[in-house]
C-alpha positions as CSV (number, residue, x, y, z in Angstrom):
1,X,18.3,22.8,-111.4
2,X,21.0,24.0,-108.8
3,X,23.8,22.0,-108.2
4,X,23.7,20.3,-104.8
5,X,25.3,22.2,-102.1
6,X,26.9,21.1,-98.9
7,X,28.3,23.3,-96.1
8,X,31.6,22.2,-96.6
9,X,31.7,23.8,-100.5
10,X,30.4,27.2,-98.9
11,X,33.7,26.6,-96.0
12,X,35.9,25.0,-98.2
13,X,35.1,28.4,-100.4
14,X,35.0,30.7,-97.3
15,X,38.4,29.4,-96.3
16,X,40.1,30.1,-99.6
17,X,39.1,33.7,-99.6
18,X,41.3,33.7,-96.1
19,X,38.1,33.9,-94.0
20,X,37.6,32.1,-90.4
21,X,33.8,32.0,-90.4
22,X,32.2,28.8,-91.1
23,X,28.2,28.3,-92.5
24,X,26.4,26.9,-89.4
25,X,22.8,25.3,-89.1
26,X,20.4,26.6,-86.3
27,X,16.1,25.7,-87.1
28,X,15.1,26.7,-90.0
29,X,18.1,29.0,-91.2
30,X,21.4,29.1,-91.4
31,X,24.7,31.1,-90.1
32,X,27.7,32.5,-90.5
33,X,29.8,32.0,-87.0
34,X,33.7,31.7,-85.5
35,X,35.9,34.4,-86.7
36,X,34.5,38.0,-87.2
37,X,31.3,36.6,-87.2
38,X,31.2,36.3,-83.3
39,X,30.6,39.4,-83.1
40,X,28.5,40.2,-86.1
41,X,24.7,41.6,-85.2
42,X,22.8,39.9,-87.9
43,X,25.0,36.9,-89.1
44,X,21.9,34.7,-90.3
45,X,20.7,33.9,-93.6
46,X,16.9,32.9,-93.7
47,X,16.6,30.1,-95.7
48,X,15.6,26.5,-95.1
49,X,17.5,24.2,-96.8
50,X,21.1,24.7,-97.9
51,X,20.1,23.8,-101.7
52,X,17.9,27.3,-101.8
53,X,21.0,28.9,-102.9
54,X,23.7,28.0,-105.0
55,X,27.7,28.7,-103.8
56,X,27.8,31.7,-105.6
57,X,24.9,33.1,-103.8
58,X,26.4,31.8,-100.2
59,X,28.6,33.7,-101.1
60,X,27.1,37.1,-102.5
61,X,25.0,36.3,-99.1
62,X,28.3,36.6,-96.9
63,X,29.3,39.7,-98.7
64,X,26.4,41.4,-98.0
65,X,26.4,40.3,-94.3
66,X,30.0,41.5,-94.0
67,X,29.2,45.0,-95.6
68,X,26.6,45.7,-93.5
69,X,28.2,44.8,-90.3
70,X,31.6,46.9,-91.3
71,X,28.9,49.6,-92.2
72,X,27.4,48.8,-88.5
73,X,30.6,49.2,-87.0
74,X,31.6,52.0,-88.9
75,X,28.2,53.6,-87.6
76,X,29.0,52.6,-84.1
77,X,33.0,53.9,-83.9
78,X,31.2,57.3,-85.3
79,X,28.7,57.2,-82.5
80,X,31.7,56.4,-79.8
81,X,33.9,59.1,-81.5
82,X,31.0,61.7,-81.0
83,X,30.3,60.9,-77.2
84,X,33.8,61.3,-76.4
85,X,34.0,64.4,-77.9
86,X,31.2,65.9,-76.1
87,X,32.0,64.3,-72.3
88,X,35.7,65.3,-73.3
89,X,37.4,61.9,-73.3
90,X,39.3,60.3,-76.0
């Protein structure tokens, strides 16, 4: 049985990594929002109840959001980089 989880652990641990975002509650999943994650695509988790996952897997969850929107960003800064070089602006 999984320890019971509240969003304040998953902050409480967010914050002493040094992170901004907080774990929000929308219906019928959860969210990463403030800091970065205001302007992340896909900040959601799709889960029900906070209990589905433990704190360690919040946080492996974050992780992998974060990688995938730096990968996202990296994507799109490649894509901006490319269309300047064609229209001949930098």
């Amino acid at each position: 049985m999984k320890n019971k989880v509240t969003r304040k652990m998953v902050n409480d641990a967010l914050r002493e990594r040094g992170r901004d975002e907080s774990l929000r509650e929308g219906e019928g999943y959860f969210y990463f929002g403030g800091g970065e994650a205001v302007h992340w695509l896909s900040p959601t988790v799709m889960v029900k109840k906070l209990s589905d996952l433990s704190l360690q897997e919040w946080m492996r969850e974050f992780d992998r959001i974060l990688e995938n929107e730096k990968k996202i960003q990296r994507s799109m800064s490649g894509t901006e980089k490319r269309k300047a070089v064609k229209t001949g602006k930098r």
